[in-house]
C-alpha positions as CSV (number, residue, x, y, z in Angstrom):
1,X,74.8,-104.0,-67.9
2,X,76.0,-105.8,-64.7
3,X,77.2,-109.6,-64.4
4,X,75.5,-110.8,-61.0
5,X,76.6,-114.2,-59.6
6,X,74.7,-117.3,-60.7
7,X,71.7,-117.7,-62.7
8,X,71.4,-115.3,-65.9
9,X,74.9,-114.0,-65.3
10,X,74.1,-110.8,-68.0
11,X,71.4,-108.0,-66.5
12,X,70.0,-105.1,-68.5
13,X,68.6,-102.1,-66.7
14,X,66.7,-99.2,-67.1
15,X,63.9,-96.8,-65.7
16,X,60.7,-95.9,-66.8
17,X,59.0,-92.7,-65.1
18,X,61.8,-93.4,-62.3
19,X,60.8,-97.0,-61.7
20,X,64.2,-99.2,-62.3
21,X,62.8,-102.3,-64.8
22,X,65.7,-105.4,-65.5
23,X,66.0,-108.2,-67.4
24,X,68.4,-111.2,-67.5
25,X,70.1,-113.1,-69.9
26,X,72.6,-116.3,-70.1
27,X,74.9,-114.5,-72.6
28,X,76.4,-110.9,-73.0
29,X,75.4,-111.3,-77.1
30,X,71.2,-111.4,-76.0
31,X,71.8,-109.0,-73.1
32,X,73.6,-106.5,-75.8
33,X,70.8,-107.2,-78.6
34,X,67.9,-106.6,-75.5
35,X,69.6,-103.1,-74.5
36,X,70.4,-102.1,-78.6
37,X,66.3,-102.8,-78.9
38,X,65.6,-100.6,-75.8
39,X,67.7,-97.7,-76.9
40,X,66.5,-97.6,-80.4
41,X,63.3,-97.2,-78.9
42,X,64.1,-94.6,-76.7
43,X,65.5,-92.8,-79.4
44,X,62.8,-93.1,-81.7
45,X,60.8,-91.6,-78.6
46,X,58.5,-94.1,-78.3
47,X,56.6,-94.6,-75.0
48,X,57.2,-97.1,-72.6
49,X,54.7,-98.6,-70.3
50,X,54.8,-97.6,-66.3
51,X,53.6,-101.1,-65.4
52,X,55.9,-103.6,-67.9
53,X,58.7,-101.6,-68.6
54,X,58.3,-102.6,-72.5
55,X,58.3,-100.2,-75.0
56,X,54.4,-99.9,-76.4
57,X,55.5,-102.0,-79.9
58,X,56.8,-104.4,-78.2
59,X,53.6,-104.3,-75.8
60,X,51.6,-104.5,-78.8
61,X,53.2,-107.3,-80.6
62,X,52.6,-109.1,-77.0
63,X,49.2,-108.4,-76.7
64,X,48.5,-109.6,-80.6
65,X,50.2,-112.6,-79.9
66,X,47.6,-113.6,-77.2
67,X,44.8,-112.5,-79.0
68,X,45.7,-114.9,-81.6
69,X,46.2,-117.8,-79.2
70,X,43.2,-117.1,-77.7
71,X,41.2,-117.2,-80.6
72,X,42.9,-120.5,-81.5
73,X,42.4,-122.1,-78.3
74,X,38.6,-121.0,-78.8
75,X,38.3,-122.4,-82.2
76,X,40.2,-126.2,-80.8
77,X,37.5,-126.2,-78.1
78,X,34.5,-125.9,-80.8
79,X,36.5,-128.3,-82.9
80,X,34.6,-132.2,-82.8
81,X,36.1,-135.1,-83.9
82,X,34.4,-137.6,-87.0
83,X,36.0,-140.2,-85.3
């Protein structure tokens, strides 16, 4: 972790397939929890993707997330109102 001036003061780093990936956070707590998450998955060798940088579960999780929305956001435009 590095501490750059201003801003998110607390950065996590770390490479997938060479390519250096960051993140920042406003507290050293959130930047610790980020890196404990991002080690746990390295050491339960599971993949991370070239183009995020996010290990593929948390790609996942991501990607279900919007598929939900999306399917909400379809189902409020089909919605009329009685009124």
């Amino acid at each position: 972790m590095s501490a750059p001036i201003g801003g998110k003061p607390f950065m996590v780093r770390w490479t997938v397939n060479g390519r250096e990936k960051s993140e920042s956070f406003m507290t050293v707590g959130l930047a610790d929890s980020r890196l404990s998450k991002l080690m746990t998955a390295a050491r339960d060798g599971e993949p991370f993707d070239e183009h995020t940088g996010l290990p593929a579960s948390e790609l996942r999780a991501i990607k279900q997330r919007t598929a939900w929305y999306d399917h909400m956001a379809q189902r409020g435009r089909g919605h009329k109102s009685t009124s």
